[in-house]
LOTOR-465078 format. One record per residue (C-alpha): residue number from 0; x, y, z. Coordinates in steps of 0.25 Angstrom, whole numbers. Each point is the difference from the previous one (the first is absolute). Layout:
N
+-----+-------+-------+-------+
: num :     x :     y :     z :
+-----+-------+-------+-------+
: NUM :     X :     Y :     Z :
...
+-----+-------+-------+-------+
//
This chain:
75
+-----+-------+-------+-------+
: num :     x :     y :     z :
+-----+-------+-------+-------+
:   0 :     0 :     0 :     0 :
:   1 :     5 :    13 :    -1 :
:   2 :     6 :     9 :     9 :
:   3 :    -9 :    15 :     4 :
:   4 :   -11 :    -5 :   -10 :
:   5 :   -12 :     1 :    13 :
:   6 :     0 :    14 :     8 :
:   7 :     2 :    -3 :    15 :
:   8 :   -11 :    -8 :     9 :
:   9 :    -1 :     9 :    14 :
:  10 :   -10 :     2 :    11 :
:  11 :    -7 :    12 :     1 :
:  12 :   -14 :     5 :     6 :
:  13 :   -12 :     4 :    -5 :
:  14 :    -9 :     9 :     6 :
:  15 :   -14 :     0 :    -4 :
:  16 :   -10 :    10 :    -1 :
:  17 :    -9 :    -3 :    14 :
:  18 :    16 :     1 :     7 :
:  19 :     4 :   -14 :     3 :
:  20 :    12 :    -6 :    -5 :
:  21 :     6 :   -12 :    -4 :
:  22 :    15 :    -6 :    -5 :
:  23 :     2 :    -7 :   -13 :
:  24 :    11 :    -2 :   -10 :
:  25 :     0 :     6 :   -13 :
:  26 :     8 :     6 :   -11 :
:  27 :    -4 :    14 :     4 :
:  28 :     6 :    10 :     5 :
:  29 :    12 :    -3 :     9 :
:  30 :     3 :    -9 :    14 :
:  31 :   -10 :     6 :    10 :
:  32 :    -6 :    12 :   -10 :
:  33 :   -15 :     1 :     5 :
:  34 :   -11 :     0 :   -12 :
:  35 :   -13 :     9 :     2 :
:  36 :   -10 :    -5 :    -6 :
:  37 :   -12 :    10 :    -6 :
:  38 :   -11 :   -11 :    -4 :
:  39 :     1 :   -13 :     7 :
:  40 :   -10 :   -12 :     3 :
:  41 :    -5 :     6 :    10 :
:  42 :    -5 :    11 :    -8 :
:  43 :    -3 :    -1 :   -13 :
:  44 :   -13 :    -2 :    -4 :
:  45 :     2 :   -13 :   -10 :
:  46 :     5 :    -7 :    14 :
:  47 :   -10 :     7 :     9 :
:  48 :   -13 :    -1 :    -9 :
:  49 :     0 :    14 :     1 :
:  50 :   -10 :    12 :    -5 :
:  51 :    -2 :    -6 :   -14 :
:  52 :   -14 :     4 :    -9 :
:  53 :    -4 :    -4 :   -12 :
:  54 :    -2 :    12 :    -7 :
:  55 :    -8 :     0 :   -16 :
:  56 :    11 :     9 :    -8 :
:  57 :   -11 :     6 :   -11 :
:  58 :   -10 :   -10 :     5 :
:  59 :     7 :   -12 :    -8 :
:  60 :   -10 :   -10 :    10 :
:  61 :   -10 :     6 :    -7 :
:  62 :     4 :    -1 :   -16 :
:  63 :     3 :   -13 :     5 :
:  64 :   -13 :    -3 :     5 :
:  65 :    -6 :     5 :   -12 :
:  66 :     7 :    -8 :    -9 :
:  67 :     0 :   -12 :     7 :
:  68 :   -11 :    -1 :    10 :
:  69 :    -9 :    -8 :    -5 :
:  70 :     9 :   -11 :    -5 :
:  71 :    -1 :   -12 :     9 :
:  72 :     7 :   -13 :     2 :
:  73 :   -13 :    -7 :     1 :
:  74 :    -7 :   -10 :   -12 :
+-----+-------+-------+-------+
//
């Protein structure tokens, strides 16, 4: 294999957004270097099943509707 071909493999924290902390080992950064994190599991919305609404952009539903609505799967 050859030699300096992978960066260096260290330990450093990471601080996540609701303030607790952990170590792990990544290629980040350098020995003991502390990573702050702005969006975590903890705080996005595609983790947290946050404030999501469907919203009909030009009423699309509706052409769809429309267009379609009356088709069914039926015989």
């Amino acid at each position: 294999m050859k030699k300096d071909l992978h960066p260096e493999y260290h330990t450093i924290k990471v601080h996540m957004t609701d303030g607790t902390e952990f170590e792990t080992r990544s290629t980040w950064g350098k020995e003991g270097d502390t990573l702050t994190l702005d969006i975590d599991p903890t705080s996005h919305p595609a983790w947290t099943g946050g404030n999501q609404k469907l919203l009909d952009a030009g009423g699309q539903v509706a052409r769809f509707n429309k267009r379609f609505g009356g088709l069914s799967l039926k015989k």
